[in-house]
C-alpha positions as CSV (number, residue, x, y, z in Angstrom):
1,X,-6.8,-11.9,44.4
2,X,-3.7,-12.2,42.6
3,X,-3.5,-9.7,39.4
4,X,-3.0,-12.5,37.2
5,X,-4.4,-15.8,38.0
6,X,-8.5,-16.2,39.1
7,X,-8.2,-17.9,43.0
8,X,-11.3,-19.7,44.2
9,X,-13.6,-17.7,45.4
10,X,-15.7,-18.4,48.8
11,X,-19.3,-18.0,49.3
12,X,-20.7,-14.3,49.4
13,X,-21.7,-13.3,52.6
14,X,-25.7,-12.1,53.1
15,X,-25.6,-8.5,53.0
16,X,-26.4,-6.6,56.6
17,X,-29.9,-6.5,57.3
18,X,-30.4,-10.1,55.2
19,X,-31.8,-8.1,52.5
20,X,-30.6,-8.1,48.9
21,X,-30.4,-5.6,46.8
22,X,-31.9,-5.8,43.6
23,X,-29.9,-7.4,40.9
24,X,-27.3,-5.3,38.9
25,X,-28.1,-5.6,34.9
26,X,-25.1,-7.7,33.6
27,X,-24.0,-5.9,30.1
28,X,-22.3,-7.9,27.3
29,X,-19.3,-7.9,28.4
30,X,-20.0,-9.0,31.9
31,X,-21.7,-12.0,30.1
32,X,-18.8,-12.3,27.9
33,X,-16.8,-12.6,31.2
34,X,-19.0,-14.8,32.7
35,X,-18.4,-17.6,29.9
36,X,-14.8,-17.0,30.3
37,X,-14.8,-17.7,33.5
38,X,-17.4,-21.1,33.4
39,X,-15.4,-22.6,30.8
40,X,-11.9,-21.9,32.4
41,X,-12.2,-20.9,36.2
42,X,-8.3,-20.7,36.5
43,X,-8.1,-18.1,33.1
44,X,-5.8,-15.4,34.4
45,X,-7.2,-11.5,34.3
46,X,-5.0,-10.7,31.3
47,X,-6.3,-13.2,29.3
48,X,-10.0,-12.5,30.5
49,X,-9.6,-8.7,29.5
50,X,-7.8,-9.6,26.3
51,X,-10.9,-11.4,25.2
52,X,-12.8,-9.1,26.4
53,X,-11.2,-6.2,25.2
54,X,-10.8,-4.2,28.4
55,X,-8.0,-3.1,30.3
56,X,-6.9,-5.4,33.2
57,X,-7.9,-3.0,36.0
58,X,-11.6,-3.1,34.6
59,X,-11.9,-6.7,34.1
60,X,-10.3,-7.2,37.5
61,X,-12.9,-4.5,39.1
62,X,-15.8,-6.8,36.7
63,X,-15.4,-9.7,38.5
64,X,-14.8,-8.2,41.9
65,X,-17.9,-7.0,41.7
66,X,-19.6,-10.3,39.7
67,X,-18.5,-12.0,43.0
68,X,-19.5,-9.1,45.6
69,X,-23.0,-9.1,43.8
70,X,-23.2,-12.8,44.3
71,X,-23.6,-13.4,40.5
72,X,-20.4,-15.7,40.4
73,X,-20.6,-17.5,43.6
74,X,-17.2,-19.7,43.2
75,X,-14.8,-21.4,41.2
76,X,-14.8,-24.9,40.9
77,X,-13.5,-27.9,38.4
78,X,-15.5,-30.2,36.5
79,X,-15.0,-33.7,37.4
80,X,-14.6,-36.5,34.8
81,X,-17.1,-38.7,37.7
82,X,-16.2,-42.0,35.9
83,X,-12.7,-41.3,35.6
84,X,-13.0,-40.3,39.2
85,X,-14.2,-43.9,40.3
86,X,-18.0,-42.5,40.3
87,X,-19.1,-44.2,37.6
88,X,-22.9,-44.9,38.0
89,X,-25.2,-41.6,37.8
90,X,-28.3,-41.6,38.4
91,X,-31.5,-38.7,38.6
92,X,-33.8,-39.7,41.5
93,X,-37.2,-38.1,41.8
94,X,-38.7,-38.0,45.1
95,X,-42.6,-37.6,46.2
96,X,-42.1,-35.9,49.7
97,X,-44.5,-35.1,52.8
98,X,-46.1,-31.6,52.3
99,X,-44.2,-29.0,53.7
100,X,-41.1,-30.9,54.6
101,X,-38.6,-29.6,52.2
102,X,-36.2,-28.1,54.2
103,X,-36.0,-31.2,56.4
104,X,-35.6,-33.4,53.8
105,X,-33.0,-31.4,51.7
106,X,-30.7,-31.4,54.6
107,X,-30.9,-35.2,54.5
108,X,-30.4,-35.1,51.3
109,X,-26.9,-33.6,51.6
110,X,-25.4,-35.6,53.9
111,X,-26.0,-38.6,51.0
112,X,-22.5,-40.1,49.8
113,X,-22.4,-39.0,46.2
114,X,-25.2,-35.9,45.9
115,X,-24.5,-33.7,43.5
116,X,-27.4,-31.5,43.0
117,X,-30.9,-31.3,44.6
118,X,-33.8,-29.4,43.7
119,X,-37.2,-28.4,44.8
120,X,-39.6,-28.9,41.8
121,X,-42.7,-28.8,40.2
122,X,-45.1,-31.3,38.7
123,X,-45.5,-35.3,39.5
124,X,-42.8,-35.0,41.7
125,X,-41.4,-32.7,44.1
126,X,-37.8,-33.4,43.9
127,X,-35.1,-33.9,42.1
128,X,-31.3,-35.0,42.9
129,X,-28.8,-36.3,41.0
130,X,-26.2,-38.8,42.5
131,X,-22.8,-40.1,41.6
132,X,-21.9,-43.8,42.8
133,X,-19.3,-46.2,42.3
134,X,-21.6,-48.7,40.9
135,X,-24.8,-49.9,40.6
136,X,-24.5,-52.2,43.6
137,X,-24.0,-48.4,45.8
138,X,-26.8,-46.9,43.8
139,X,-29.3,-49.8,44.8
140,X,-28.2,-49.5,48.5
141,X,-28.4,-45.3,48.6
142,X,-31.9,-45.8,47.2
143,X,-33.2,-48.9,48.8
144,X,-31.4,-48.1,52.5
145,X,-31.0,-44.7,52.8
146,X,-33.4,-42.9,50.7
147,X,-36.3,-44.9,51.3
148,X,-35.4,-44.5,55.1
149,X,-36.2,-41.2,55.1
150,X,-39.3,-40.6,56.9
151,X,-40.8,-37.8,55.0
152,X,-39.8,-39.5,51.5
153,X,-42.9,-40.7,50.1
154,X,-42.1,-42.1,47.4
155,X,-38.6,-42.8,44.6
156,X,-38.3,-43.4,41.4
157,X,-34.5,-44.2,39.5
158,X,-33.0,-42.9,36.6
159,X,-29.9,-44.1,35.5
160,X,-27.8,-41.9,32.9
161,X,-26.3,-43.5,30.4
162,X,-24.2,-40.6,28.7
163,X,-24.1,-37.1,29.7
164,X,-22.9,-33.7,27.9
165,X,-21.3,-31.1,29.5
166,X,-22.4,-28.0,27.5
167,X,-19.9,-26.1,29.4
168,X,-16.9,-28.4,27.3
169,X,-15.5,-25.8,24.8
170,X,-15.3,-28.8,22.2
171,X,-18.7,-30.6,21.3
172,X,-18.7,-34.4,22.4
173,X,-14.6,-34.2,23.0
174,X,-15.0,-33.6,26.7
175,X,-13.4,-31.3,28.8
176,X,-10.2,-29.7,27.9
177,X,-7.5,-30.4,30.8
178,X,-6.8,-27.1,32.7
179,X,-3.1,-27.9,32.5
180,X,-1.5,-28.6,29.6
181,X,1.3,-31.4,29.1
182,X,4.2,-29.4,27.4
């Protein structure tokens, strides 16, 4: 990884033996790192150990090891998804045959527009948010592929309106653009 600019990271391997360790405790500044790092992914290592008030080797070696530990598991950018021509969102909550999780999750994925699925608790059993073009592609994911899934017992649609990316460094201003214009 290049001393002064964060590259994307892959996916950390399973350890040999498929075992993991037991966390490390993260101390303030790997915290301090870790926000860093979620609000800019790209922040070079002299700027993340200028905030952070350690020398570059040691916030170099901090993240190295944030990523080997599996505690940062990528970089990635946050995507503007109307400005990206996904502009209908929706949270879907599905009622799903007992013991049929792991089938249905890998359905799940392959769905045009997924962008987060979970296992829960509670009336439901899961939960996955979707990105669409339009309503007209939100009606047909739910009414011609969801509800095609065997396993799926039940949906229920709800459409988001406004969302708030807590990550955004400036409260209801959006994200600031990782490049700058001058």
């Amino acid at each position: 990884m290049p001393d002064e600019q964060m590259a994307g990271a892959g996916p950390t391997p399973a350890p040999p033996g498929g075992t993991p360790a037991a966390p490390r405790p993260l101390d303030p500044i790997d915290r301090s790192i870790i926000r860093l790092l979620q609000a800019d992914g790209r922040t070079s290592i002299r700027s993340v150990a200028e905030q952070v008030h350690v020398s570059r080797a040691n916030a170099y070696a901090r993240i190295n090891r944030l990523i080997d530990d599996g505690v940062i598991r990528g970089f990635t950018a946050r995507v503007n998804h109307e400005r990206a021509g996904q502009g209908a969102s929706a949270y879907i909550t599905l009622k799903i045959v007992q013991n049929s999780w792991r089938t249905v999750r890998e359905q799940l994925r392959e769905l045009p527009g997924a962008a987060h699925i979970a296992l829960v608790s509670g009336d439901f059993d899961v939960l996955l948010l979707v990105h669409t073009p339009d309503n007209r592609t939100l009606r047909e994911l739910v009414l011609t592929r969801l509800q095609a899934i065997p396993e799926v017992l039940s949906t229920r649609t709800l459409l988001v309106f406004e969302e708030t990316d807590l990550l955004d460094s400036t409260p209801g201003q959006g994200a600031t653009p990782a490049i700058s214009e001058d």
